[in-house]
C-alpha positions as a Markdown table, in Angstrom:
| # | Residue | x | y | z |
|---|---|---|---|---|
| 1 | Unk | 130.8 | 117.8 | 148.1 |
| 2 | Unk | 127.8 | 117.7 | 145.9 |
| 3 | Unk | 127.2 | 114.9 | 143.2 |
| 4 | Unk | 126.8 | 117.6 | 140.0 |
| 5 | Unk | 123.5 | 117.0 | 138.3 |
| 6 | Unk | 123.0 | 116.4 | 134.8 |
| 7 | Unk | 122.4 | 119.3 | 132.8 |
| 8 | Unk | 118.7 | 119.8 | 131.3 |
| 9 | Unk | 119.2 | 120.5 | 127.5 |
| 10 | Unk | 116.4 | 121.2 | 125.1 |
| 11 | Unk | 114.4 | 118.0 | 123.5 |
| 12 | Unk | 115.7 | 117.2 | 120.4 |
| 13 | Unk | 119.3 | 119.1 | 120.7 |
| 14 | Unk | 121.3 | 119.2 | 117.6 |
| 15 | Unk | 124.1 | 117.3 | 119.3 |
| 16 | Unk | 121.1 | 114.4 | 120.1 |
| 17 | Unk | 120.3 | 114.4 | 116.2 |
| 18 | Unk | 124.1 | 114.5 | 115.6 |
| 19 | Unk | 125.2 | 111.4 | 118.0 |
| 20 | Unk | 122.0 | 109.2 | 116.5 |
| 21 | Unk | 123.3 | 110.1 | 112.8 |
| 22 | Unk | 126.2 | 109.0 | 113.5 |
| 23 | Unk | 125.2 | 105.5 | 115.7 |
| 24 | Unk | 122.6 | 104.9 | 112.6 |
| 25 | Unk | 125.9 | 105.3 | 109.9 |
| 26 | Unk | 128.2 | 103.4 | 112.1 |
| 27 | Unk | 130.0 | 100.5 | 110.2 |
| 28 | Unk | 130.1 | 97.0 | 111.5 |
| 29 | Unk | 133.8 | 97.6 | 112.8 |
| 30 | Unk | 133.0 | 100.6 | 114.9 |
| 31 | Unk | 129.9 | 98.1 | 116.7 |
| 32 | Unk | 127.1 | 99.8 | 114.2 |
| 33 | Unk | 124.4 | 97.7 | 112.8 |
| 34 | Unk | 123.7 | 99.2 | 109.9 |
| 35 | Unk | 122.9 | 95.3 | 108.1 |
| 36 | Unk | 120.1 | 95.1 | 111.0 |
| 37 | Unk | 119.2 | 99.3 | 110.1 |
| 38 | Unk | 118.7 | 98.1 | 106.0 |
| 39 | Unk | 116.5 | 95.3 | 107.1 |
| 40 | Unk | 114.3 | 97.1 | 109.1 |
| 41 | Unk | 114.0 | 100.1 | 107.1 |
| 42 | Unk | 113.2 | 97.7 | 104.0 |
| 43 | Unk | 110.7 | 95.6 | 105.5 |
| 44 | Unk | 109.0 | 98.8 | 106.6 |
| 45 | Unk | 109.4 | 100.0 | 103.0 |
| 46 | Unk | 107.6 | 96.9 | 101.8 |
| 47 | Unk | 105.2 | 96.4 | 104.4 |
| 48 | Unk | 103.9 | 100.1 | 103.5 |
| 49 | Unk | 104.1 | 99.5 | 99.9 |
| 50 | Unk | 102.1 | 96.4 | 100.3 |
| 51 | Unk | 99.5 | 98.2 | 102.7 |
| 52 | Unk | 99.0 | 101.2 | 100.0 |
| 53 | Unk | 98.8 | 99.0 | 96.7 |
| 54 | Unk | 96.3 | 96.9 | 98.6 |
| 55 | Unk | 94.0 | 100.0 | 99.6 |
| 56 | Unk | 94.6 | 101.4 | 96.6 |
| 57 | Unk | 93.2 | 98.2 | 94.3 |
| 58 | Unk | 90.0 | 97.8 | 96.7 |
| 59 | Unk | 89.1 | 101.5 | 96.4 |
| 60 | Unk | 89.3 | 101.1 | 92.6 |
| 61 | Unk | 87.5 | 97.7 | 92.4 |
| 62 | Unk | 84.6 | 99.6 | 94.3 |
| 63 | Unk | 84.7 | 102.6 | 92.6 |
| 64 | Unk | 84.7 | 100.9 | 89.3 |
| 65 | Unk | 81.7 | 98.4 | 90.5 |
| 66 | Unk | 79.9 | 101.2 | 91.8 |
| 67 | Unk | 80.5 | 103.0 | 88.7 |
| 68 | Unk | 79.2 | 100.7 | 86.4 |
| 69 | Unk | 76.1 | 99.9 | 88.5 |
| 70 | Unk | 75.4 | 103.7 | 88.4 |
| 71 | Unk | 76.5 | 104.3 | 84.9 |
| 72 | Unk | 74.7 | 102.0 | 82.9 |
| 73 | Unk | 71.8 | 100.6 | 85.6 |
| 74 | Unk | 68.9 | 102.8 | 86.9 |
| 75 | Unk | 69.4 | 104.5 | 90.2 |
| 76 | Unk | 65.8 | 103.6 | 91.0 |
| 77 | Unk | 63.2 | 101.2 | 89.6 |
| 78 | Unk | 59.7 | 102.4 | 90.0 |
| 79 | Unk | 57.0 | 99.1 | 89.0 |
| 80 | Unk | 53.5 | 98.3 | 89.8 |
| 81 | Unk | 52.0 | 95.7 | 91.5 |
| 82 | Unk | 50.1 | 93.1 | 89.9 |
| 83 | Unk | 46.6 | 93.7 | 89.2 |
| 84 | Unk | 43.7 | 91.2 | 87.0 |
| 85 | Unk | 42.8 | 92.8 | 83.7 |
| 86 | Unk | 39.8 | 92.0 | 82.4 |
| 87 | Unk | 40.4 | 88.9 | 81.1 |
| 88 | Unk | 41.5 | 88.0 | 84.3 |
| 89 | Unk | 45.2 | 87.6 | 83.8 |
| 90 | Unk | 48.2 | 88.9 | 86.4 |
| 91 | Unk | 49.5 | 92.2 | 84.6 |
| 92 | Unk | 52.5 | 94.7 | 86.1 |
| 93 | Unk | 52.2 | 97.2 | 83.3 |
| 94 | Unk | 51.8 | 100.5 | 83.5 |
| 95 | Unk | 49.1 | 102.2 | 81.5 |
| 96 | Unk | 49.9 | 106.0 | 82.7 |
| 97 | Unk | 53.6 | 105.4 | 81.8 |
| 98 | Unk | 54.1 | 109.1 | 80.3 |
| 99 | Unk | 52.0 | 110.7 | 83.1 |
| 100 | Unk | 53.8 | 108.1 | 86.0 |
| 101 | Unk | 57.3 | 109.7 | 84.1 |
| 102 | Unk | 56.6 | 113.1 | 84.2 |
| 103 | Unk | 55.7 | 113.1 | 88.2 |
| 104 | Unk | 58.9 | 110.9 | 88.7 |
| 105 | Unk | 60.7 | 113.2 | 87.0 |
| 106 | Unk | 59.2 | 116.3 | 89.0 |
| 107 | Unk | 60.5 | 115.0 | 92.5 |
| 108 | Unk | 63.7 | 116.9 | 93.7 |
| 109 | Unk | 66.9 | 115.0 | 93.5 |
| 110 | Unk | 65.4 | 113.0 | 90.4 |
| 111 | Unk | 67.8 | 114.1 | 87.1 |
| 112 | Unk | 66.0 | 111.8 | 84.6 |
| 113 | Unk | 62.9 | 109.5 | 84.3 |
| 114 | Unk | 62.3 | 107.2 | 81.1 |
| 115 | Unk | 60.2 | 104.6 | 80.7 |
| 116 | Unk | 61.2 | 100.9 | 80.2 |
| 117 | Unk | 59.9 | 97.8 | 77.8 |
| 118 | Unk | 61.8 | 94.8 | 79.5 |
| 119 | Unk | 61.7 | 91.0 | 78.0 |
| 120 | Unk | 64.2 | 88.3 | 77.6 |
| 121 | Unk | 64.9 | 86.7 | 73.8 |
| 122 | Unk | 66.9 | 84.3 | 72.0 |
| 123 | Unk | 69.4 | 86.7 | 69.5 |
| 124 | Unk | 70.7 | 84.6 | 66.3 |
| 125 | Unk | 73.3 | 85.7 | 63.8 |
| 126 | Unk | 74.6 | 83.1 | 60.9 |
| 127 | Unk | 74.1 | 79.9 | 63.1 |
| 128 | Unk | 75.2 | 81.5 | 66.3 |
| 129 | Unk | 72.6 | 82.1 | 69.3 |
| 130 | Unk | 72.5 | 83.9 | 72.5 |
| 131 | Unk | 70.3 | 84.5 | 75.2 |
| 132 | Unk | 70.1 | 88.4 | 75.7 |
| 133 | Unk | 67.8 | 90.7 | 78.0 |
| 134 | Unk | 66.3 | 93.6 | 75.5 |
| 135 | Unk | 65.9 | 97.1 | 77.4 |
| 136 | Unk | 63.1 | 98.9 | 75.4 |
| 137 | Unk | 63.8 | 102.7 | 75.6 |
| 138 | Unk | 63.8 | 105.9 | 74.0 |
| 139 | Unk | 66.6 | 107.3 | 71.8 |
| 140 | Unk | 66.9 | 110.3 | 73.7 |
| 141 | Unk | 66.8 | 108.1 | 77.3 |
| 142 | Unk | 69.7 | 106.0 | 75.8 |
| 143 | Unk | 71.9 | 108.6 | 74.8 |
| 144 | Unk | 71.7 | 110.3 | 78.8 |
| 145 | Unk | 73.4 | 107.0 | 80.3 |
| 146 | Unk | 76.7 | 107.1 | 80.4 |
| 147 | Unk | 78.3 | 104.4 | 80.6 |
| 148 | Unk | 76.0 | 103.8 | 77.0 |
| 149 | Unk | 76.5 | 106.7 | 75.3 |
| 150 | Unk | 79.8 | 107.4 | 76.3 |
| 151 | Unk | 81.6 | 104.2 | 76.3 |
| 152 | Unk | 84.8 | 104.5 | 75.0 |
| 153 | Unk | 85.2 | 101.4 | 73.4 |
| 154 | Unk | 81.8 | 101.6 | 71.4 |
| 155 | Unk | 81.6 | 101.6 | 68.0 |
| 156 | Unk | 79.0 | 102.4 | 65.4 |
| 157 | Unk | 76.3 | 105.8 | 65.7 |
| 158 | Unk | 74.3 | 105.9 | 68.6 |
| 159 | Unk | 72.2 | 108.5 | 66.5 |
| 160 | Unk | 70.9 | 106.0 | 64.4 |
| 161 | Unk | 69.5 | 104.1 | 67.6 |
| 162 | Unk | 65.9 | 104.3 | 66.2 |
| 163 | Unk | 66.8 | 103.2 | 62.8 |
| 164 | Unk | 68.3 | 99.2 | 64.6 |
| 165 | Unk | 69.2 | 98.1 | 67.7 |
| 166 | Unk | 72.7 | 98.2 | 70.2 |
| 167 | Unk | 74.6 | 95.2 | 71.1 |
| 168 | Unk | 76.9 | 94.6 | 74.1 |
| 169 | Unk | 80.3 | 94.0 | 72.7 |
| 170 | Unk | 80.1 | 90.6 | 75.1 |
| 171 | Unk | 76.4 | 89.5 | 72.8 |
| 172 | Unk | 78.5 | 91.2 | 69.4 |
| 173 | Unk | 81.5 | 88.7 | 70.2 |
| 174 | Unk | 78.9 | 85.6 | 70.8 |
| 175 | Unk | 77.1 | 85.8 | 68.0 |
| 176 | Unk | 80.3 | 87.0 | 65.6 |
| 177 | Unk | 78.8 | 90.0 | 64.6 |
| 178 | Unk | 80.1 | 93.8 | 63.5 |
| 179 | Unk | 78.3 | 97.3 | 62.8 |
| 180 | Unk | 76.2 | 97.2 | 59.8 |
| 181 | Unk | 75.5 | 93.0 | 60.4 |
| 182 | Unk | 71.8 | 92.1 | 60.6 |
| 183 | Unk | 71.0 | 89.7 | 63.8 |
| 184 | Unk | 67.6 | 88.3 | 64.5 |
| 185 | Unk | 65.6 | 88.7 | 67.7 |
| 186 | Unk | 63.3 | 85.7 | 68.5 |
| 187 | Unk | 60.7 | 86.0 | 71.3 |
| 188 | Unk | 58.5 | 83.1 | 72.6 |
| 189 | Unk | 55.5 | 85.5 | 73.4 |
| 190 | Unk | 54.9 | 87.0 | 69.7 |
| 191 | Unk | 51.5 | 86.7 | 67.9 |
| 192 | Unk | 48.6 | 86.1 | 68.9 |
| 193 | Unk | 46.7 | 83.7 | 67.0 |
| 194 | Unk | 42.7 | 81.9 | 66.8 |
| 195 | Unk | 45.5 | 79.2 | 67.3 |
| 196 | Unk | 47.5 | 80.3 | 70.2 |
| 197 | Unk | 50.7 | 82.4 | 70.8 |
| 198 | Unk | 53.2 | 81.8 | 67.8 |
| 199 | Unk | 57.1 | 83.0 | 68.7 |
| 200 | Unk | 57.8 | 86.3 | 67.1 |
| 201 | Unk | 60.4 | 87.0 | 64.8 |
| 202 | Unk | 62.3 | 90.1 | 63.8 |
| 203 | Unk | 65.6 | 91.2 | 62.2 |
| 204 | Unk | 67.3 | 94.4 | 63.1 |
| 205 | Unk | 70.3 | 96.1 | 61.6 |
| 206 | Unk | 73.3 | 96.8 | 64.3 |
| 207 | Unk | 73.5 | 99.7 | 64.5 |
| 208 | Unk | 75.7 | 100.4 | 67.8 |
| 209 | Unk | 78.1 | 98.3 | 69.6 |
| 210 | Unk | 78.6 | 99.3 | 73.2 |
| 211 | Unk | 80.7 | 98.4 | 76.2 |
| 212 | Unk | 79.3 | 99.0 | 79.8 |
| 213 | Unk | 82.8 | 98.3 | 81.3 |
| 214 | Unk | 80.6 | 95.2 | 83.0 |
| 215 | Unk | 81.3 | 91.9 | 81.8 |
| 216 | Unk | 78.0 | 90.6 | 82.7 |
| 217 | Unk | 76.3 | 93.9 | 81.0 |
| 218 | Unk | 77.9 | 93.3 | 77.9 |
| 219 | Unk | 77.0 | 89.7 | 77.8 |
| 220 | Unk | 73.8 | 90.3 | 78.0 |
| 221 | Unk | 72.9 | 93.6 | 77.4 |
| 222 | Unk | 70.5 | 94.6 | 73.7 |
| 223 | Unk | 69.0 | 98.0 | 73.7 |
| 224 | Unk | 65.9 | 98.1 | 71.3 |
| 225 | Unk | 63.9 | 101.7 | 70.1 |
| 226 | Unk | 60.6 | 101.8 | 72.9 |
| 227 | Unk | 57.8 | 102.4 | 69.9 |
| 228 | Unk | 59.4 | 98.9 | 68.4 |
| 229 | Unk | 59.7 | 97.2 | 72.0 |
| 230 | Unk | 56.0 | 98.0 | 72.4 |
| 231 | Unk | 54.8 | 96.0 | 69.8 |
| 232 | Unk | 57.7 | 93.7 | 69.6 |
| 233 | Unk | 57.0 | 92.4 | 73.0 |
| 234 | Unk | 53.0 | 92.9 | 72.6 |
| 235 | Unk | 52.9 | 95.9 | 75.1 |
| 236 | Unk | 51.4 | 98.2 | 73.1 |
| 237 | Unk | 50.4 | 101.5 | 74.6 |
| 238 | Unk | 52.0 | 100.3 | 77.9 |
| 239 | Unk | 55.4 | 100.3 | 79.7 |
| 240 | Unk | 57.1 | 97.5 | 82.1 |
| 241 | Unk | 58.6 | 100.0 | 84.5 |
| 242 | Unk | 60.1 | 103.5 | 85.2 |
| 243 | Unk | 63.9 | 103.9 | 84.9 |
| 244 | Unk | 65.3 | 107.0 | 87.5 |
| 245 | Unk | 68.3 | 108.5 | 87.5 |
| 246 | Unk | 69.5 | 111.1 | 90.8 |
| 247 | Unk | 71.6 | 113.8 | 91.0 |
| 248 | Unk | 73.0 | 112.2 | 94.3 |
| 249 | Unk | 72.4 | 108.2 | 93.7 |
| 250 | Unk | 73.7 | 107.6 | 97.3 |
| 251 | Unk | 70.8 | 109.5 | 98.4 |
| 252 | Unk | 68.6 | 107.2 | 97.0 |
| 253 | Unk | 67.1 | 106.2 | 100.5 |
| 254 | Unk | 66.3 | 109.0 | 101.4 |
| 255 | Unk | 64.0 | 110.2 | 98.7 |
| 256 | Unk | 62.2 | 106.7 | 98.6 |
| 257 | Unk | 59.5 | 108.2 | 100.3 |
| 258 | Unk | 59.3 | 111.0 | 97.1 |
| 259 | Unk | 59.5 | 108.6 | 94.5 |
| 260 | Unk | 57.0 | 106.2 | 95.9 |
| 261 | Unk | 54.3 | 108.6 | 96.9 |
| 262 | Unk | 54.7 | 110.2 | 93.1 |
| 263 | Unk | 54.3 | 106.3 | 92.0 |
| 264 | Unk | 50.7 | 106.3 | 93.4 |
| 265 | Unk | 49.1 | 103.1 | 96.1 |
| 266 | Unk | 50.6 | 101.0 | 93.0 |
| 267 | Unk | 54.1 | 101.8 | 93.3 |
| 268 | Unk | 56.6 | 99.6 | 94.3 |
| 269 | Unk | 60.3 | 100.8 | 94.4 |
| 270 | Unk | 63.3 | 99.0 | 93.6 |
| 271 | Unk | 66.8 | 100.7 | 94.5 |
| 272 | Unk | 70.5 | 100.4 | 92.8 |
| 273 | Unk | 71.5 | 99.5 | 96.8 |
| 274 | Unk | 69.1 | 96.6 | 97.0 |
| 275 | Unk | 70.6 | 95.3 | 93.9 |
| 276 | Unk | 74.1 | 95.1 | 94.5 |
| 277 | Unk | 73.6 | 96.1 | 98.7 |
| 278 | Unk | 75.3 | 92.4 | 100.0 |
| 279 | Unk | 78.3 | 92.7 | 97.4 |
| 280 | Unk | 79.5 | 96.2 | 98.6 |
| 281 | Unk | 78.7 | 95.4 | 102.4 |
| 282 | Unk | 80.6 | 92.2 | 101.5 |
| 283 | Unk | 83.5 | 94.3 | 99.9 |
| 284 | Unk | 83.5 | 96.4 | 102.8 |
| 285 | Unk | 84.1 | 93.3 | 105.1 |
| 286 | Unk | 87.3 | 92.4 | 102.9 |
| 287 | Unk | 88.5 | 95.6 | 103.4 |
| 288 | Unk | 88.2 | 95.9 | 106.6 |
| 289 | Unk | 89.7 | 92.3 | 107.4 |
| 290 | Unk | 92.5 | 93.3 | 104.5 |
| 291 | Unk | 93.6 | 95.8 | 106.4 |
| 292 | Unk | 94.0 | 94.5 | 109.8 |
| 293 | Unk | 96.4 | 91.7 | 107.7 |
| 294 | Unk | 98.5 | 94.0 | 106.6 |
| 295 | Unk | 98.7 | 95.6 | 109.5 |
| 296 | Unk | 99.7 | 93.0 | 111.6 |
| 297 | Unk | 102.3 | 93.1 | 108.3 |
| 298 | Unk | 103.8 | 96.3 | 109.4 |
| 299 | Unk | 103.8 | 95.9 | 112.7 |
| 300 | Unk | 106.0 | 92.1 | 112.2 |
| 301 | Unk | 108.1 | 94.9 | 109.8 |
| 302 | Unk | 108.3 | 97.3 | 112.5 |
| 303 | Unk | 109.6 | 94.6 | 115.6 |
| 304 | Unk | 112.7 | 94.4 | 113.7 |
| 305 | Unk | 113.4 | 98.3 | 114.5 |
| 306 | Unk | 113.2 | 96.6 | 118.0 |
| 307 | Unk | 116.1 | 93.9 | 117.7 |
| 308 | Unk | 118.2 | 96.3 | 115.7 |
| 309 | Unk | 118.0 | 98.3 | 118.8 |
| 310 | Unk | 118.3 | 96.2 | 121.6 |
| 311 | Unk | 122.0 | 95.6 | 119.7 |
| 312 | Unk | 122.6 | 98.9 | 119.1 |
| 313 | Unk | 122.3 | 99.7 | 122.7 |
| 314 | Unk | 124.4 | 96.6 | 123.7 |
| 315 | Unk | 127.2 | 97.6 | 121.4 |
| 316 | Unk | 127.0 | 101.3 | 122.6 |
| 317 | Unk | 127.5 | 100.7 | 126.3 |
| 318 | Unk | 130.6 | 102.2 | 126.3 |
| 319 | Unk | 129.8 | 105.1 | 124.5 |
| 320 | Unk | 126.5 | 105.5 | 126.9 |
| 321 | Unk | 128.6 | 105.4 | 130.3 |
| 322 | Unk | 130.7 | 107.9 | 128.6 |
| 323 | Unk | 128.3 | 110.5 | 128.0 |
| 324 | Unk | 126.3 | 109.4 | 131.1 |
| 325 | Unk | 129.5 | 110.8 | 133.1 |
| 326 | Unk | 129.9 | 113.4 | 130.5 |
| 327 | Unk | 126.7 | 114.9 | 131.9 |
| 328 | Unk | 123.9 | 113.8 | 129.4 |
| 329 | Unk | 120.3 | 113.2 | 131.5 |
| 330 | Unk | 118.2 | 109.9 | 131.0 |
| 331 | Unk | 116.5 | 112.2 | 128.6 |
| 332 | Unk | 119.1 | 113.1 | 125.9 |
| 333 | Unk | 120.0 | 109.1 | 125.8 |
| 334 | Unk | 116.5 | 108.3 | 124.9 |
| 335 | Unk | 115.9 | 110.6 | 122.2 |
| 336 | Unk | 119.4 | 109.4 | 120.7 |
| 337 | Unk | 118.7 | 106.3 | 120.6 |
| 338 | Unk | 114.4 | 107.1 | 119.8 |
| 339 | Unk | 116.2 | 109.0 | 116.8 |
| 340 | Unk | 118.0 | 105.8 | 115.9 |
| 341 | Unk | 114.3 | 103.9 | 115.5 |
| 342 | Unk | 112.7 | 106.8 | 114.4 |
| 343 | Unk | 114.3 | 107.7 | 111.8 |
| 344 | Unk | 114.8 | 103.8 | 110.2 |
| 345 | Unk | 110.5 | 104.2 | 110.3 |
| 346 | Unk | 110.3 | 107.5 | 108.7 |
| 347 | Unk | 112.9 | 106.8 | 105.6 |
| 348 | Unk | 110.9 | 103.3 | 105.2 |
| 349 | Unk | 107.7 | 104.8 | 105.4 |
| 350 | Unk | 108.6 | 107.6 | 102.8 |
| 351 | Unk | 109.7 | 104.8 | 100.7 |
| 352 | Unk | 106.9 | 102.5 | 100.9 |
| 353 | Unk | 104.3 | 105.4 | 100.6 |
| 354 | Unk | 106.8 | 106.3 | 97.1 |
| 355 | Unk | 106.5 | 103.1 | 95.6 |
| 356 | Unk | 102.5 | 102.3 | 96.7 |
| 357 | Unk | 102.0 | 105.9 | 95.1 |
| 358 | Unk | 104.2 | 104.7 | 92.0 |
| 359 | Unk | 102.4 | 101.2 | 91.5 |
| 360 | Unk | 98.7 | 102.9 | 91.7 |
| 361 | Unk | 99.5 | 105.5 | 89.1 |
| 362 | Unk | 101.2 | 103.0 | 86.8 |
| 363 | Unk | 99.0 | 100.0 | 87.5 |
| 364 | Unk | 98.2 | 99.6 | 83.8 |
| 365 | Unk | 101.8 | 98.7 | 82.3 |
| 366 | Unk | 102.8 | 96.5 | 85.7 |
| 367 | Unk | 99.7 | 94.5 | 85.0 |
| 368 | Unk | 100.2 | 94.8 | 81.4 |
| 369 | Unk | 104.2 | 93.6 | 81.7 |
| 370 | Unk | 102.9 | 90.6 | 84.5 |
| 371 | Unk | 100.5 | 89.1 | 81.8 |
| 372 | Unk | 102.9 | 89.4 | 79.4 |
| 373 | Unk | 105.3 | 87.3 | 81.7 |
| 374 | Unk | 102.4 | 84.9 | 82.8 |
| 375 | Unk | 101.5 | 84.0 | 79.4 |
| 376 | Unk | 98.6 | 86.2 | 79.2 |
| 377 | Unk | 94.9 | 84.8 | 81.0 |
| 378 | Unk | 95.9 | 87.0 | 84.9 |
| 379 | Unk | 92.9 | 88.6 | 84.6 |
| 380 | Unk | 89.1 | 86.9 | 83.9 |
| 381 | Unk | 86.6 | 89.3 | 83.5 |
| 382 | Unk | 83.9 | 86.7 | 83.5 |
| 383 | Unk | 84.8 | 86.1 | 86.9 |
| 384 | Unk | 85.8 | 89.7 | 88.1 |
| 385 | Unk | 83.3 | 91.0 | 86.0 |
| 386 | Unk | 85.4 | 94.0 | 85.0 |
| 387 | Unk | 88.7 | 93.9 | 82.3 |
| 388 | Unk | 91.6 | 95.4 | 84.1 |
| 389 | Unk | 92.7 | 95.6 | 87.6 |
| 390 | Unk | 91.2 | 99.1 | 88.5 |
| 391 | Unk | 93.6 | 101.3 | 91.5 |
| 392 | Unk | 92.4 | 104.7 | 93.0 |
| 393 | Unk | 94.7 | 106.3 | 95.1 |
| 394 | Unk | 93.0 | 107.8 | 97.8 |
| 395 | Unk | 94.3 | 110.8 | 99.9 |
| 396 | Unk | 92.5 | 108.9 | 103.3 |
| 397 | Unk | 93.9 | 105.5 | 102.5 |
| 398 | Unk | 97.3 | 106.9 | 102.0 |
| 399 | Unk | 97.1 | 108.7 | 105.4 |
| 400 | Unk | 96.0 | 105.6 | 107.1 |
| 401 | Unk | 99.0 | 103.9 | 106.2 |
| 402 | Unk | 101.3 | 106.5 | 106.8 |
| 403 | Unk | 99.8 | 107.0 | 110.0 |
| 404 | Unk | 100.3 | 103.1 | 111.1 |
| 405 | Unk | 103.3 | 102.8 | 110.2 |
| 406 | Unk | 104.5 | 105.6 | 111.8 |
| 407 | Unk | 102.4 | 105.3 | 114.5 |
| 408 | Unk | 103.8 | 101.6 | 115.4 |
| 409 | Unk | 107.7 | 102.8 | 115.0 |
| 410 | Unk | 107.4 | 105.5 | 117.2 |
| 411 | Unk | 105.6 | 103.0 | 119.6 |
| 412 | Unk | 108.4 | 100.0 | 119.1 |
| 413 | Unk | 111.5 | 102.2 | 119.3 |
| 414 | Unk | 110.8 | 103.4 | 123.0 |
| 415 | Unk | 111.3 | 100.8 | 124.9 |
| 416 | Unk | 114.5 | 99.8 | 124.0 |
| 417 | Unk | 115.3 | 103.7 | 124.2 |
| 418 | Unk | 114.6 | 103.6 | 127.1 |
| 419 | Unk | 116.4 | 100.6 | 128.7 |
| 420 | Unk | 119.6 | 102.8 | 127.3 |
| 421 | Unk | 118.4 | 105.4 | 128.9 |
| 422 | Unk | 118.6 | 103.6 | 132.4 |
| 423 | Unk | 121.7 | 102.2 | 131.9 |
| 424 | Unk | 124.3 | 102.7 | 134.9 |
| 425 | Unk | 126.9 | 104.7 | 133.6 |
| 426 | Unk | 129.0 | 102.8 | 136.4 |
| 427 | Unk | 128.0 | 99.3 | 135.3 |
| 428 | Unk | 128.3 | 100.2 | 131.7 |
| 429 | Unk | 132.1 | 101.5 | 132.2 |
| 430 | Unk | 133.1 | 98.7 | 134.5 |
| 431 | Unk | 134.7 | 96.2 | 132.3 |
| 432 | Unk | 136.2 | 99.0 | 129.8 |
């Protein structure tokens, strides 16, 4: 007589997806383990929840940092060296400011080109003082950035830039003042005297209250008319630097060369990367370390797929023998029971993308609801130096998740399929 051999089925039978239903639904009577199924599926669930909210808070964070520097900073600084005038002072101004512009502005790649009038002041309003940083520019120039012109918590009329100045909200709120208020603008380098250098003094109308979405901007940040920073700050017929705006700002490096051969043997360049370069290369470390930590998350979540079904396969001896003798190959007996972990890892991994995709798009009123609970205060934007918790749901980062998670379930859940799989048939019916 010949042994018969087990029949070869298709992988993935209907009857394989029917008998690991049915193990996964058991109850605790007929030797299920569907408490040990719920726990692993949930800390799967939350595992990839946590994984997705996280990615989804450190792409925002950059994306609004990045955003900010790009919206309300220059792409590209172009400055001279220092030279001795005449009367043998150290001078960075540029004389051929409007030409210097206009060949800035001709490179390819470059959007916009304005000049600059830089100096720092003392602003006063009604017994309140501030130290501000005043940005001379032209009306025009002010209006074309956009986190400036298009703030959408300003208030006032940017077309009356030229007839006052524009306040930060952070230098409006320090010095207690609205549109329409009058603030005075006091510079230690003012007239020139037979006596010496006396501070100037000057009072301009508000005329324009803006918000940069930057705590530090707005702190700090005054906007004055260029023709009136010229001879507020003694720079008459000059200009401090070049502000240049790209089409592409993350292709600033490579039109360096451009922009410093149109700034002439005097130019010197200054790039939006080399200003904020060590904070994102620093945020990009956190992310990178984040994610290995939550990773290591998932996969602690994903081990308990492995104890639910090392006892899943202990209670289902019986059951294996049977169908061992029935005819079913090692092969149908580990895709029932890689089913089993398999699905527990998809279900959670559905969920947990669900509710990662659910706390991105509604991150305002969750944050809003836990500062309510916490008493108000979560959030410092003098130390995160933006106001809200920013999330951007990413399509990549959402894959990535899905991908571990998946990846590591799949992974777990064969090795106990397949010590079910080798079970003796013999030694499992033996005591039954």
């Amino acid at each position: 007589m010949h042994s018969a051999k087990p029949t070869r089925t298709a992988p993935f039978a209907t009857f394989e997806w029917m008998i690991a239903w049915r193990y996964l639904r058991a109850r605790r009577a007929e030797g299920g383990v569907s408490v040990m199924t719920w726990i692993s599926l949930i800390g799967i669930a939350l595992a990839v929840f946590a994984l997705i909210a996280t990615l989804a808070v450190r792409s925002g964070f950059r994306s609004e940092f990045v955003d900010t520097i790009l919206g309300a900073n220059a792409h590209a600084t172009v400055y001279y060296s220092a030279r001795v005038t005449e009367t043998g002072q150290m001078s960075r101004t540029i004389e051929d400011y409007q030409d210097l512009t206009a060949r800035l502005a001709a490179v390819p790649g470059v959007s916009r080109a304005a000049p600059l009038i830089k100096g720092q002041v003392m602003a006063s309003h009604d017994g309140r003082n501030a130290g501000v940083e005043v940005f001379g520019i032209a009306a025009e120039d002010l209006r074309a950035i956009p986190r400036i012109a298009a703030s959408d918590r300003a208030r006032g009329d940017i077309t009356r830039f030229d007839e006052g100045i524009a306040i930060g909200t952070g230098v409006a709120r320090d010095l207690n003042v609205q549109v329409g208020d009058r603030i005075r603008i006091i510079s230690p380098e003012g007239v020139r005297t037979a006596f010496g250098t006396s501070p100037r003094i000057n009072t301009y109308e508000v005329v324009y209250i803006f918000s940069a979405g930057r705590y530090d901007i707005d702190r700090t940040r005054v906007y004055l008319p260029f023709a009136e920073a010229q001879t507020f700050f003694n720079r008459d017929g000059v200009a401090d630097e070049i502000e240049v705006m790209l089409d592409a700002p993350e292709q600033v490096d490579a039109l360096a060369y451009d922009l410093m051969r149109a700034g002439g043997e005097r130019a010197m360049l200054w790039t939006w990367r080399d200003s904020a370069g060590s904070f994102l290369r620093a945020l990009d470390i956190e992310d990178n370390v984040m994610f290995i930590i939550l990773s290591i998350l998932v996969l602690i979540a994903a081990m308990n797929i492995i104890s639910g079904l090392i006892m899943l396969v202990k209670n289902k001896g019986r059951d294996i023998g049977i169908l061992r003798t029935m005819g079913l190959s090692e092969g149908s007996i580990l895709r029932v029971f890689f089913l089993c972990g398999s699905l527990v890892g998809v279900v959670g991994t559905l969920l947990g993308v669900a509710a990662g995709c659910l706390f991105a798009l509604y991150i305002d009123p969750i944050f809003a609801f836990v500062n309510y609970v916490a008493g108000g205060g979560v959030w410092d934007p003098s130390i995160r130096g933006i106001y809200a918790l920013p999330a951007e749901l990413r399509l990549v980062d959402v894959s990535k998740a899905v991908a571990l998670s998946l990846g590591l379930s799949f992974v777990v859940t064969i090795f106990p399929a397949r010590r079910a799989a080798r079970m003796n048939p013999v030694e499992a019916l033996r005591y039954e």
